[in-house]
N, C-alpha and C positions, 0 to 999 in steps of 0.2 A: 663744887660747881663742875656742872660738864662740860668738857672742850666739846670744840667744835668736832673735833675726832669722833668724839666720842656720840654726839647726836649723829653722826654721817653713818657708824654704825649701826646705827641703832633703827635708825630710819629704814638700813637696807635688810636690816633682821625681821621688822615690823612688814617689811612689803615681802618678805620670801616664806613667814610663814601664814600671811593672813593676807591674801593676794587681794586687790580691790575686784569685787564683783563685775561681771562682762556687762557692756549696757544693753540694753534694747536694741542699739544698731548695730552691735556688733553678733546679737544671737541672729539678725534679718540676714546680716550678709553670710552667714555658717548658711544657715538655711537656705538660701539662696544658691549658694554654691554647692551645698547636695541638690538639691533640685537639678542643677543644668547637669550633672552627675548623671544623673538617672537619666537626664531626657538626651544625653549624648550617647548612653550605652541602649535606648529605645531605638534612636536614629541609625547608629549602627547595624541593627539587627533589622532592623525595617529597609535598609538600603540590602543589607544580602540576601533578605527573603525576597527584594525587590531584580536584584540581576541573578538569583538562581531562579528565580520562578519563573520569570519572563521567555528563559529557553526552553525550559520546559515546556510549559504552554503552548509555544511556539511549536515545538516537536511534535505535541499531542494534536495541535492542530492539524499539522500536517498532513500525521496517519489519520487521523479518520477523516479527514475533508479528500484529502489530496489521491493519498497513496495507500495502496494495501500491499501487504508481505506474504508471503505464500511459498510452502515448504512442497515440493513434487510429490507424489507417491507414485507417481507408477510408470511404466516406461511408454505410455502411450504416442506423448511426442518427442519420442526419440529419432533422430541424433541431436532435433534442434535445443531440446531439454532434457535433461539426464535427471534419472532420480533421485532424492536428495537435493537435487539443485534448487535455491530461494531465489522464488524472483519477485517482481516490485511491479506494481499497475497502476496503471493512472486512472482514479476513477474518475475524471473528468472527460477525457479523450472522448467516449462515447456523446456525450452532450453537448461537444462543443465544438469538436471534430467530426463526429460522427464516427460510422460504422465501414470498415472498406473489406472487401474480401481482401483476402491473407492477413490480417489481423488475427491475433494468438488473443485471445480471452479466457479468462476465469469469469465465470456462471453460474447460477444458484442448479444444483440438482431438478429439473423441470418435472421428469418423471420416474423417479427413483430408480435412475440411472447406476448409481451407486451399487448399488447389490451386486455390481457385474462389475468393481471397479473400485481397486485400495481406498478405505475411509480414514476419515482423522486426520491427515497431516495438510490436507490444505487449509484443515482447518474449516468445521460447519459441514454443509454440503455442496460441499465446491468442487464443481471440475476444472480442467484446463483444453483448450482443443483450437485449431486455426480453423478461422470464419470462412467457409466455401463460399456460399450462396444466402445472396439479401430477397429482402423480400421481393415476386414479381419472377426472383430467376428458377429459372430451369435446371437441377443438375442432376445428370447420368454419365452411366458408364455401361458398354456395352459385353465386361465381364474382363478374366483377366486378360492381361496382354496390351489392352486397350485405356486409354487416356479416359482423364474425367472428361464431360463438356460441358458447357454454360450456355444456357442461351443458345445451344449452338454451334458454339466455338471449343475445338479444343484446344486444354492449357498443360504446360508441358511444364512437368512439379517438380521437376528435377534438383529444381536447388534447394528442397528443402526436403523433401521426401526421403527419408532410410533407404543406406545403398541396399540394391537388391529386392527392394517390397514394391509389387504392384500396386498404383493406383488405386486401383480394387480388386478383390479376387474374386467376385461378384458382380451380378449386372443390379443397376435399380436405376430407378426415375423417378427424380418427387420434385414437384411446386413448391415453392418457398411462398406458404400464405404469409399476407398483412399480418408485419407486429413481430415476423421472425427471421429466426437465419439457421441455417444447416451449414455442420461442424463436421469437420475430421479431423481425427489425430495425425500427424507425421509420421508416426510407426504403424501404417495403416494393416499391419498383419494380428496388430494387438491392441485396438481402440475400437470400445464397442462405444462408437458417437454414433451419426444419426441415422446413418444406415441399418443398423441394427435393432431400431426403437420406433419403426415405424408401428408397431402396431398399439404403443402406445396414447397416453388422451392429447400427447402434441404432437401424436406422427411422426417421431422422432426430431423437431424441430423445438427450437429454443426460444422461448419468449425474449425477448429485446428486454424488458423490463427483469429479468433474470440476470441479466450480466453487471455483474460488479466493475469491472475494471478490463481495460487493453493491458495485457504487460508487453514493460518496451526496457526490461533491464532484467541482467542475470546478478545477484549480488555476492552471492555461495556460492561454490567454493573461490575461493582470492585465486585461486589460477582461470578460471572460465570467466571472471567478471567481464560486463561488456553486454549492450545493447543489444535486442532481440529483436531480428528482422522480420518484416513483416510480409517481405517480397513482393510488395502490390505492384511493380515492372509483370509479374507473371502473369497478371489480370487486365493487362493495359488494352489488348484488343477484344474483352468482352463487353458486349452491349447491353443497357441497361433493360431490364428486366419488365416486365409488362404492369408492374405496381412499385415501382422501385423509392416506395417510399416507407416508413415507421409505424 
């Protein structure tokens, strides 16, 4: 006869090598608990694609709604831009702000201006040049020596104009038609803008609907970083133009 010993063993020999089969509720809850497995390492990957996408987005939005970047080529608006220098435009400024003399713009190539003027790094056919004259004004200059005038008036460019370079070394007079603006560079000894394109299909003037963006920031190099003026104090006593509209 077997002691109770001995059934106690035997019992627990019987359960270690022929284990009672798992029931139905207990294969639900394995299952279950892979399930929430997988949908916790889903969640995870959906919350990081969720806050790295988001900045992105956010960024991409920016440049293309907001802001363009733009590499210099050439020394045209020097001293206030140096070549190599990246600056940053708003392309809203124009639609929402409008358009002011002394404003520095980047502008689609009107009349294949370019041929006369470094390609490629502004990227497209981009120039850069400060806004003279809106539409309705008047601007001349009666050759070297002698100040632009507007309207009339002369403006006295000194704070932004390359030490040493005349206004113009050149006499001319052009009408700023409806829908544009006439441009010079800052380094007015080496900017073939609108003075030189008159004989062009815009006369040397620039369709409004041609400009991309105002730039109003330098971002390149980290020693020149810093906001780009636009000196419109230098335009304060010109009068507004005989069509001084868009």
């Amino acid at each position: 006869m077997q002691s109770n010993d001995d059934r106690h063993t035997l019992m627990v020999a019987d359960h270690g090598v022929n284990p009672a089969p798992m029931t139905a509720d207990n294969n639900a809850v394995a299952t279950l608990r892979r399930q929430r497995g997988h949908s916790s390492a889903a969640s995870a990957w959906h919350d990081v694609l969720i806050w790295c996408g988001i900045p992105v987005f956010v960024v991409l939005l920016i440049r293309i709604v907001l802001i363009g970047c733009y590499v210099i080529p050439s020394g045209s608006m020097r001293d206030t831009i140096q070549p190599g220098d990246r600056v940053a435009t708003s392309k809203l400024a124009p639609s929402i702000d409008g358009l002011h003399r002394g404003d520095i713009i980047v502008f689609d190539d009107p009349s294949h201006w370019l041929s006369q003027e470094d390609r490629g790094a502004l990227g497209g056919d981009y120039l850069i040049k400060r806004l003279i004259g809106l539409p309705g004004d008047v601007v001349e200059c009666d050759g070297a020596g002698e100040p632009i005038r507007i309207n009339g008036v002369a403006v006295d460019e000194r704070a932004y104009l390359r030490d040493g370079v005349e206004p113009s070394a050149f006499a001319f007079r052009v009408e700023v038609s409806a829908g544009h603006v006439f441009v010079m560079g800052d380094n007015r000894a080496n900017s073939a803008d609108s003075r030189y394109h008159q004989d062009d299909s815009e006369h040397g003037l620039v369709p409004i609907k041609n400009i991309v963006g105002v730039a109003v920031a330098r971002y390149w190099p980290i020693a020149r970083i810093g906001t780009l003026n636009s000196h419109h104090d230098t335009f304060a006593a010109v009068p507004s133009g005989q069509h001084n509209g868009n």
